[in-house]
Steps between C-alpha positions, in 0.01 A plus 500: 500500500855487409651389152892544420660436113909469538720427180886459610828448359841560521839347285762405708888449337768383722870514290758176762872531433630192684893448573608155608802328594310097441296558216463721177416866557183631403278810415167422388141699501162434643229629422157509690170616358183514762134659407225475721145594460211471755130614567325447822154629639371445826146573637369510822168579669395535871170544732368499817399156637404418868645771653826470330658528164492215214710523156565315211694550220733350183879603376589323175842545294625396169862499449771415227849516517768466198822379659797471220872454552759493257866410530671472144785288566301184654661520871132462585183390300255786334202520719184613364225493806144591468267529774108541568321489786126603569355511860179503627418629851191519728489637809254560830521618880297616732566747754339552893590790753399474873606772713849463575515191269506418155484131292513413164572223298576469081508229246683537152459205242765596179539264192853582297514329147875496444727402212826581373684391140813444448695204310213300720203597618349512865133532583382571870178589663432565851220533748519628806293620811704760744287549827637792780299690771585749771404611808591836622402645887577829684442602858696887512826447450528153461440286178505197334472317161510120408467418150598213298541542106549188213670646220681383189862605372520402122854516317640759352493474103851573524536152735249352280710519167700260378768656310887522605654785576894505518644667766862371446719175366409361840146618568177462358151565626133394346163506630293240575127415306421253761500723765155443760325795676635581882184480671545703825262473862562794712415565847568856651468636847500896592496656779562872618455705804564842487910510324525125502428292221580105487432298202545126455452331137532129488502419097475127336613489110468197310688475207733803558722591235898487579804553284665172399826447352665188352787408272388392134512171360853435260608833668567466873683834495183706419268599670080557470295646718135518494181429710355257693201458698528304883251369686442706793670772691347669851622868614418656816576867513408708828587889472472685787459916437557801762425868390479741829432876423780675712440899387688533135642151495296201366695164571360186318727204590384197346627119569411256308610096437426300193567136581413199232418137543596330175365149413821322341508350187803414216526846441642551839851370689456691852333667738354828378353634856706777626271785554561846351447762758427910370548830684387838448504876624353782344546809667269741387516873576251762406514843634209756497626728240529221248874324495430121513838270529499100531774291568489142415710180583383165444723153532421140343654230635665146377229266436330267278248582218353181371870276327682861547721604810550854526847515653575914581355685722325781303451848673394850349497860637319815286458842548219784358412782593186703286326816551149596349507889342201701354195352631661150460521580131883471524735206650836488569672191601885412577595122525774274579445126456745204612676695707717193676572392137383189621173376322657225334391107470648176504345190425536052435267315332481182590398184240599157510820535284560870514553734717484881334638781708429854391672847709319812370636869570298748362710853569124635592642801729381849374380820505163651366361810470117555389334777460073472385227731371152429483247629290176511556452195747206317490316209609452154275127448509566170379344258726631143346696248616686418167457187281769209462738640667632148654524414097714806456743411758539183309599643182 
């Protein structure tokens, strides 16, 4: 049995000094006042049956959220959200091992009661089923596991809310209330023999969640940019993993493709199909006496993300070297991240009437020394799993 309490907060201020050659300059304040509080428990009980294992089991949460933001000089509206949810969760599986194989199957059933004040008031409930099972076999080295998993993604509350937030004369963003649940089928395929792993997911999402941006009404020259759900998107992403033991030095190269299949709809003027391909090497050494160094490098490609096209190639390359002292009571670790100076982004969104690039550099190149003690280590005897903790992502 597992119960969690969680009461948040945090006040946010943001001071904009705007210069501007077309229109008036301006320096206004926002401010942004969030507190959270949550309890969830979750039980669970299990037992032999037929040779194999059954359980059952419930998770319920209750959460509220106080969402308030202020900007004096009326550039945007007050917004003074308020949500509460409460959701109610049952859950069973059953369990069966044969000798080099094992099955099992799981049903969860949740009702959410959702609703969230504002100026206006919106009132949701929801009831869903989300079957998966798995089968896993193993002959020596060789293995294999099939499973297939329905899940639910619910909104952030931060996507949820509907108050505006300025980011500048020209930009504005907001949440959206109506927002639906992304309701996700996923099908997985592993399989490993000795230092080769390949994986193969094939996901469905209905009613993903994508940024959306579109010039207001009487003011063409602004901008708002929120969220909307589409209908359906399909990603297929096969990873392919090699890790040989060759005396000190442990490769692990990894490959990997994600590659969408995006239903179109008004939100979209394109195509939005051009697979992103991944790469990475870490080298890891470890020497008898101790000294363990890894070097890393791993490169993203141009591709698209759901109405985004990631235009730069993105690459990185760290360093660390550690060494354990005193029984492993003492660690000291040198690092060097982004060496290349190269882990940057660039990005277009793509709506209808707008098309919103962003170029990030984030100067993330330096040096680190740590150095750890540890006193009296020791074991958690907790045995849980945790309560809500999908709600606590949320918030």
């Amino acid at each position: 049995m597992d119960a969690d309490f969680m009461h948040t907060g945090y006040d946010t201020n943001n001071d904009v000094n705007e210069q501007a050659k077309a229109n008036d300059d301006r320096h206004l304040s926002t401010i942004n006042s969030v507190r959270n509080t949550l309890f969830a428990f979750k039980m669970s009980l299990s037992a032999p049956l037929l040779g194999g294992k059954y359980y059952i089991g419930t998770e319920d949460t209750y959460t509220k959220r106080k969402d308030i933001y202020e900007e004096a000089l009326g550039y945007v509206p007050t917004a003074n959200g308020r949500f509460q949810q409460t959701s109610l969760a049952f859950f069973t599986g059953y369990t069966y091992d044969f000798d080099f194989l094992s099955l099992s199957a799981s049903m969860r059933y949740e009702n959410v009661n959702y609703t969230y004040k504002d100026a206006t008031k919106t009132h949701k409930v929801f009831n869903n089923f989300f079957p998966s099972f798995s089968v896993d076999a193993s002959i020596g080295q060789v293995g294999l596991n099939l499973s297939y998993t329905s899940k639910i993604a619910r909104p952030s509350y931060r996507q949820l809310s509907n108050d505006i937030q300025y980011a500048s004369m020209y930009s504005l963003n907001t949440g959206n209330p109506l927002l639906e649940n992304t309701t996700i089928n996923d099908l997985s395929l592993i399989m490993y023999w000795n230092f080769i792993q390949f994986v193969l997911d094939y996901s469905t999402r209905h009613h993903d969640i994508i940024y959306y941006s579109y010039p207001m009404s009487g003011n063409p020259y602004v901008l708002m940019t929120t969220y909307k759900n589409i209908p359906h998107v399909s990603v297929l992403a096969p990873t392919l993993v090699v890790s040989p033991q060759i005396g000190i030095w442990n490769p692990e190269i990894t490959i990997g493709l994600i590659k969408q299949w995006i239903k179109r709809t008004e939100y979209f003027t394109g195509n939005f199909e051009k697979p992103i391909w991944a790469f990475e090497i870490s080298n890891n050494f470890k020497t008898a006496n101790g000294w363990l160094a890894v070097i890393d490098f791993n490169c993203q490609t141009k591709g698209n993300s759901q109405n985004t096209y990631f235009y730069k190639n993105v690459y990185d390359l760290s360093l660390n070297v550690s060494k354990s002292l005193c029984k492993d009571k003492v660690n000291i670790k040198f690092s060097v991240d982004d060496i290349l100076n190269h882990n940057n982004d660039a990005s277009t969104l793509y709506c209808p009437n707008v098309k919103l690039s962003e170029s990030n550099r984030y100067y993330g190149r330096c040096a680190t020394v740590t150095i750890r003690y540890t006193l009296n280590r020791q074991e958690s005897k907790y045995k849980g799993t945790g309560a809500g903790s999908g709600e606590m992502n949320r918030l």
